[in-house]
Structure formats: structure tokens, C-alpha cells
N, C-alpha and C positions, 0 to 999 in steps of 0.2 A: 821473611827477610830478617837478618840479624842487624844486628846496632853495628855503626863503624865504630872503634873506637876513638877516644879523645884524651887527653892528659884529663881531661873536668871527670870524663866518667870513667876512668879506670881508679881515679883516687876516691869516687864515690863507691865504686861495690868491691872495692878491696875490704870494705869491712863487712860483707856478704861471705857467711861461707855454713857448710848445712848446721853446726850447732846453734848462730842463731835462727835457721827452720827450724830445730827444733825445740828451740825455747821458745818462738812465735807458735807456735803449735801447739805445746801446752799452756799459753797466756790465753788462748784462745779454748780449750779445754775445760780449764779450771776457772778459770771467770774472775781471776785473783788477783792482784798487786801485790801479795806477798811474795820475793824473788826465793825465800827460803824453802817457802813451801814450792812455786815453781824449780828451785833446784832437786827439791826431793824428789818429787814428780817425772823431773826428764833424766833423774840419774845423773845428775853431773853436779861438782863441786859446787856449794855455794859463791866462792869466791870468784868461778869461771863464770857463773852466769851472769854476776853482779857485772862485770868486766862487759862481757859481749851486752848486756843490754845498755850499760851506759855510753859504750863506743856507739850502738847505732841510735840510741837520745839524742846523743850527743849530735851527730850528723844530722838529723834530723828525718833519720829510714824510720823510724816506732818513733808512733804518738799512741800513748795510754789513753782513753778515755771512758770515762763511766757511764753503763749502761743503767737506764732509769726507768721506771715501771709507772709513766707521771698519770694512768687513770686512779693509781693509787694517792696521789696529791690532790685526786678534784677536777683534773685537767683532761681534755678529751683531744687527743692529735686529729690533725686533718692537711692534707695534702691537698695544694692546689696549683692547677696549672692555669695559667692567664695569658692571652693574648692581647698584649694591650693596645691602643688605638693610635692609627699612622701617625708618626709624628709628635704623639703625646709620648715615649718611650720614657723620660727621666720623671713626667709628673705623675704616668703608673706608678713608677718605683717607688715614690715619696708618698703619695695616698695607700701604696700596700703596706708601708712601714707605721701607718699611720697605727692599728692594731698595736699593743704593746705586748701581746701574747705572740709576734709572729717569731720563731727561729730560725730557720734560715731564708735566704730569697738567692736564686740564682737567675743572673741574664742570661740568655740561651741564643744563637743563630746558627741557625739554619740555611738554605739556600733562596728559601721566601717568605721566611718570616722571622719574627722573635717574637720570645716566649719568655714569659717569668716561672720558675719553678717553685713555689712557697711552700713553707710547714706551719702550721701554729699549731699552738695548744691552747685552747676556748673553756673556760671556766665552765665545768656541768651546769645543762640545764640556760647554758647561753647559744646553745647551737643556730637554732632560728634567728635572734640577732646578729652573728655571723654571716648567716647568709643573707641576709637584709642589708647588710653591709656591701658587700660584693653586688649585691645586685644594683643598690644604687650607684657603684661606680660606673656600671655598665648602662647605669639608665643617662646619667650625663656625660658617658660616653668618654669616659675615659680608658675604658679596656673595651675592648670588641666582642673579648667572651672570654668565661672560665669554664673547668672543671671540677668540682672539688669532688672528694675521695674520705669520707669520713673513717675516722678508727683505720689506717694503715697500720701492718703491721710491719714493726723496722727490724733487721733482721740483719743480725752480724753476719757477712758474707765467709769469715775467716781466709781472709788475705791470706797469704804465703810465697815462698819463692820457688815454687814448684819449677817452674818454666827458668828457673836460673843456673845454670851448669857453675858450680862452684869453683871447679879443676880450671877450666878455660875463663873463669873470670868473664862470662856470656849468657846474654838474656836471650832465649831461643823461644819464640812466639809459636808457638803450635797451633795454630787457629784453625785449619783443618780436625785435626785430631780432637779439640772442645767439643767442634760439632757432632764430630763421629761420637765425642762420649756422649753426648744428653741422649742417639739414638740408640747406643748400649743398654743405657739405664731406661730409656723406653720400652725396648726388646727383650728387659731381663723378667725372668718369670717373677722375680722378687716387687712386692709389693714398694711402690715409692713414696717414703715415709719423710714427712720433715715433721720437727716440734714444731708445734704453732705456739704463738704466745699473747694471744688474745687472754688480759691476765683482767679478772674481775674490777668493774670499775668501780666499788664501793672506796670512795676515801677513806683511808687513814686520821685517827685521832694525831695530829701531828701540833708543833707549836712553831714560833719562829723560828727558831734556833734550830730546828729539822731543817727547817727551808732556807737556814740563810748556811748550812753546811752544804747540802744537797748543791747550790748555787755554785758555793765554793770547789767541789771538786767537777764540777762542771767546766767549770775555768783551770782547774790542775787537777787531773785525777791521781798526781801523788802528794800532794797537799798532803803533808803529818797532823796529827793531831796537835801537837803542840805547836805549829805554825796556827791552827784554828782556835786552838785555845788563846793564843797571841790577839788575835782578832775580834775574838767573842768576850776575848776579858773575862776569861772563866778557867777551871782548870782542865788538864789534861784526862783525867779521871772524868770530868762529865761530857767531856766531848764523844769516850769511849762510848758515856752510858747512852747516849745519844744515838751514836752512830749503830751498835750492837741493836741494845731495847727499841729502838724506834727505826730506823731506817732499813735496817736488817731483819729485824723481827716482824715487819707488816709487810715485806714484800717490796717495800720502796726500790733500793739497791739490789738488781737483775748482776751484780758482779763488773766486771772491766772488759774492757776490748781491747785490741789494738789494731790501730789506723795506718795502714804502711805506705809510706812515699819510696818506692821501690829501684825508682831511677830519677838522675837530678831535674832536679825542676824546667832549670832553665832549657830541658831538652823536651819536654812533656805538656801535653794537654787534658784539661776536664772535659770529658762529654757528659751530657747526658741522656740516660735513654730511655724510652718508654716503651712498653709491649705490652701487647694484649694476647692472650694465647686460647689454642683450639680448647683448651680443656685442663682440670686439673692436674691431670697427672703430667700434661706435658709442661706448666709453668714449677709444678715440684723436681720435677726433673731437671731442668733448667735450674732451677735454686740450687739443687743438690751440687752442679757442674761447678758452681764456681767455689768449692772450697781449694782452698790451697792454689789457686790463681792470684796471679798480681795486682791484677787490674780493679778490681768492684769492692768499691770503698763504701758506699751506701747501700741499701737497698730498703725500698719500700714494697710493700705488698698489699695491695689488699685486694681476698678471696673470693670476694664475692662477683666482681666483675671481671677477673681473671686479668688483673693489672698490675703491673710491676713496672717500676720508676728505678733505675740505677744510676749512680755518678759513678763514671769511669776514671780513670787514672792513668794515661799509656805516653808512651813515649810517639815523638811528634810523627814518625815514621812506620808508626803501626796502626795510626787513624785508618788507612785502607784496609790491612788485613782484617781490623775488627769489625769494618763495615761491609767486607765480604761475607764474613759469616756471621751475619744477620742474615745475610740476603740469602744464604744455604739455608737458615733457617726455617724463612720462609720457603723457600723450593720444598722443603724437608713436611712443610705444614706444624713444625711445631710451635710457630709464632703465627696467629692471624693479621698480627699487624702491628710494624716495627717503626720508630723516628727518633733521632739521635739528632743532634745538636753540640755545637762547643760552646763553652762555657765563657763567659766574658770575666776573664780575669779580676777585674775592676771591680765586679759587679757581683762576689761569691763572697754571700753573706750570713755571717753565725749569730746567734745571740742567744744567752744563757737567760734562763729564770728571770722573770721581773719581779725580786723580791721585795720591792715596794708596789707592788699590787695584791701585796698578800699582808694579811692583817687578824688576827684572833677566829682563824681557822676558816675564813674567808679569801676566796682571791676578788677584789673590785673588778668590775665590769663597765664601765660608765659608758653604755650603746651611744646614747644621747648626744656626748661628747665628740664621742667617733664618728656621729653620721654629719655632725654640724662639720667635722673638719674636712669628713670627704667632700662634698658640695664645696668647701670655702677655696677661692683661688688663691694657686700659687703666685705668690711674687719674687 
């Protein structure tokens, strides 16, 4: 099904056309924030690319964000999904936030339930308290149940406007033809290969000023140096040495992304989804699909139980096609088992570094604090 059009969305993907595919394609490539060096890369003028990428900034199609290597800081990711308890749904929310490690929390429904979707990042060597956490929510019954998912691996999808006809100014959803490719790429004699990035979790020798930069482009992944040197009250030259000798040099900084809101908001919804697949090669296969699609803004992995968490992106009139082809997927057997949910606007939440919980090469942990608050009632 195509998009009708509307004066809102044809002033929106009039600044769609394949030079920014192809400059999102090599931002995605190159891992970079430099436009100069992405100019060289995709063959085109510096001045053009400067142009087409601040017009789609500007609208708000490309969000840069910086990808971060945090077992390299100390910090251990984990994925968790929570069903919390009838009627408790806002006092889940406020005891999951209670953690000061958590990053994001999404509210999810479904057709019979909601779900909380969370990430945190848990100070090494605090994991057990973590879960001691969680459990006692569930022991006074504030959530019904979780899942957690230790060590995900997140995993840049590389968005693109594959599915956008630039000529016709038309976003043309091929959701047959996706599925048909995962069984191509199942069917091909070539071996199905993704980089994994399970990156060593020994910390880095780092200082504050690592961690209060790192924060900082977490919040603007094009934050200048001398906007940081403004802030740190330092100069420009140490910010370099900082960012280069320390956060580049130990692996911190994995490079940039970019986050594409592909069609206007006010026409579009967040799912999210979860799947559990027959076997490796069929969930790398699956990974492999979604480069250069619209839709998969997030993704989580992890390999071990053959599960993968996505946050979708679609416009409000292709909820059906995409949830047809899961359901081919399933017929197909390359999913064992699929659930999607939308996203409660209200309720899609980010949170950067707690860099006041970080202190002379320590991140604080205070369990004790945390369990007293989970148990304490809300008022």
C-alpha cells in the first residue's frame, strides 16, 4: 500500500532524493562525523554534502548519534523486558527508573497486555545486585514478571531510503519482497556473515573529563570541541587530546550513526518487536535484511538465546503490512516466535551517562539505597 499524499508529506520528502541515500550510506560506512571526509568518500562536492545534510538536520530526517563501546567505561548493558502488575502500570514505571544506570524505558501495548521495554548499563561486578533488584519488585508485586538479557549486542541497523522512489516523491513498502530476501540470503550457497561486536570488557584507564565528554556527545553527537572546551573550562587542544589519546585510542568511541525519521511524525508509529529465531543463521539473515530499509532504528541482539528486540519506525498505514510479514516469517519457519507492540508515545524514554555516579575511576553503586526505595511507597 502506498502513502496518500498530503501538502504535510510532500513538503516533508521533498528534501529526499538518492544523494542524501547516498551520503546516509556512507555515514553509515565510515562511522564519521567528518562531512569532509564523507564528501571524499561518496565523490561529491564538499559544499553539496554540507547542504543536503544540514537540509535533512534541519527537518529533522538524520539524527547523528554516537556509538559507545560502554563495557569499555566499566559498565555491563542489559536488556530487560517487564510485565508489570494490573493496575500498578505508572508505580512500575517510577520504581524501574528508580536504577540511575537505566537508559532507555519504553511503554509497549499490545492487544492483552503492556510491557516495559528497559536498557541499563550495571557497574561491573554489580550484576547480582541488579538482579536482586528486579526480583524484589516482583516479590512485592509490583511487576508480574521480567526477562532480562545480559551483554545485548546493539547493532546499527543502517537505515536508508531504499524503499523511496525519489523520481515519484513515493515511499513504496515492499514487505513481500523483505521476506522473499531473508529466504534468498538463507538459500544462497554464501556463508551468512555479520560482524559481531562483543568488544572486550576490561575498562579503560579513563578520568572525568573522558566521561563528562563521552556524556556530552551523547547528548550532541556534533558538539565541537570548542563548544566542550567552553564547558570543561579548558582548552581546545585538550579536548583533542582527550577525545583522540583516550576515547579513540582505548576503543571507547565505536564511531557515529545515523537515526533516520524517514516520514513525518505526526503520520507514524513506534513498534516494538521481539523474536526469537529457528537458529543462527536464520536471525543473521534477518539482521543482514534490514540494511538500507526505513523502518529499524534500533536493534538489540543477543546470541546466545537467539533473540533480537527491534524498535520500528513506520508510517501509521503500514502497521499491517509489517505485521503481515512477520507472520510469513513465521509460516516461512525463520522466526519461532514473534510479538510487536506500539509504543506509548508519552512513555519513550532516553537517558544519557550518569556522570555523577562516576568518580576517580569508579562508577557508585549504592544497592542498599535502591532496594530501600523499591519497597518504599509511592505517594
Amino acid at each position: 500500500m502506498d502513502w496518500r499524499e498530503c501538502p504535510t508529506y510532500r513538503k516533508y520528502v521533498k528534501a529526499i532524493d538518492d544523494s542524501c541515500a547516498k551520503i546516509v550510506q556512507v555515514i553509515n560506512e565510515v562511522k564519521s562525523r567528518n562531512l569532509s571526509l564523507i564528501a571524499r568518500e561518496a565523490r561529491m562536492p564538499p559544499a553539496l554534502v554540507h547542504y543536503y545534510y544540514d537540509k535533512l538536520a534541519r527537518k529533522g530526517i538524520v539524527k547523528l548519534k554516537v556509538s559507545i563501546n560502554f563495557r569499555k567505561l566499566g559498565l555491563t548493558p542489559v536488556l530487560v523486558i517487564v510485565k508489570p502488575a494490573y493496575k500498578l502500570i505508572n508505580e512500575a514505571l517510577e520504581k524501574l527508573k528508580i536504577i540511575d544506570y537505566w537508559r532507555s524505558i519504553a511503554r509497549c501495548y499490545s492487544s492483552n497486555e503492556v510491557l516495559y521495554y528497559c536498557t541499563y548499563l550495571i557497574p561491573l561486578k554489580n550484576e547480582r545486585s541488579f538482579e536482586a533488584f528486579m526480583d524484589q519488585l516482583k516479590r512485592i508485586k509490583i511487576i508480574d514478571n521480567f526477562k532480562i538479557y545480559w551483554n545485548p549486542v546493539e547493532i546499527c541497523p543502517k537505515q536508508n531510503f531504499q524503499w523511496f522512489d525519489s523520481k515519484e516523491k513515493l515511499w513504496k513498502f515492499n514487505w513481500n519482497e523483505w521476506v522473499d530476501e531473508i529466504s534468498k540470503i538463507l538459500e544462497s550457497t554464501k556463508k551468512v556473515q555479520l560482524k559481531r561486536l562483543e568488544e572486550e570488557g576490561i575498562p579503560a584507564p579513563l578520568d572525568d573529563a573522558d566521561i563528562f565528554i563521552v556524556n556530552k556527545l551523547e547528548e550532541d553527537a556534533e558538539v565541537t570541541f570548542k563548544e566542550l572546551a567552553s564547558m570543561l573550562q579548558v582548552t581546545p587542544p585538550t579536548i583533542r587530546y582527550h577525545y583522540y589519546k583516550h576515547l579513540i585510542s582505548y576503543g571507547i568511541l565505536r564511531g557515529y550513526e545515523v537515526e533516520l525519521y524517514p516520514y513525518p511524525r505526526q503520520f507514524s508509529k513506534n513498534l516494538m518487536v521481539s523474536l526469537r529465531f529457528n537458529s543462527g543463521k536464520s536471525m543473521l539473515a534477518f539482521i543482514k535484511s534490514l540494511e538500507r530499509k526505513p523502518f529499524p532504528q534500533k536493534l538489540y541482539v543477543h546470541y546466545g538465546d537467539l533473540v533480537a528486540v527491534m524498535k520500528v519506525y513506520l508510517m501509521i498505514d503500514q502497521v499491517e503490512g509489517f505485521a503481515s510479514s512477520l507472520a510469513r516469517m513465521s509460516e516461512k519457519e525463520i522466526v519461532a516466535d514473534y510479538r510487536w507492540s506500539i509504543v506509548d508515545p508519552s512513555v519513550d524514554l532516553d537517558k544519557t551517562l550518569p556522570v555523577n555516579m562516576y568518580s576517580k575511576g569508579i562508577w557508585k553503586y549504592p544497592h542498599d539505597e535502591y532496594m530501600r526505595k523499591a519497597t518504599r511507597i509511592i505517594t
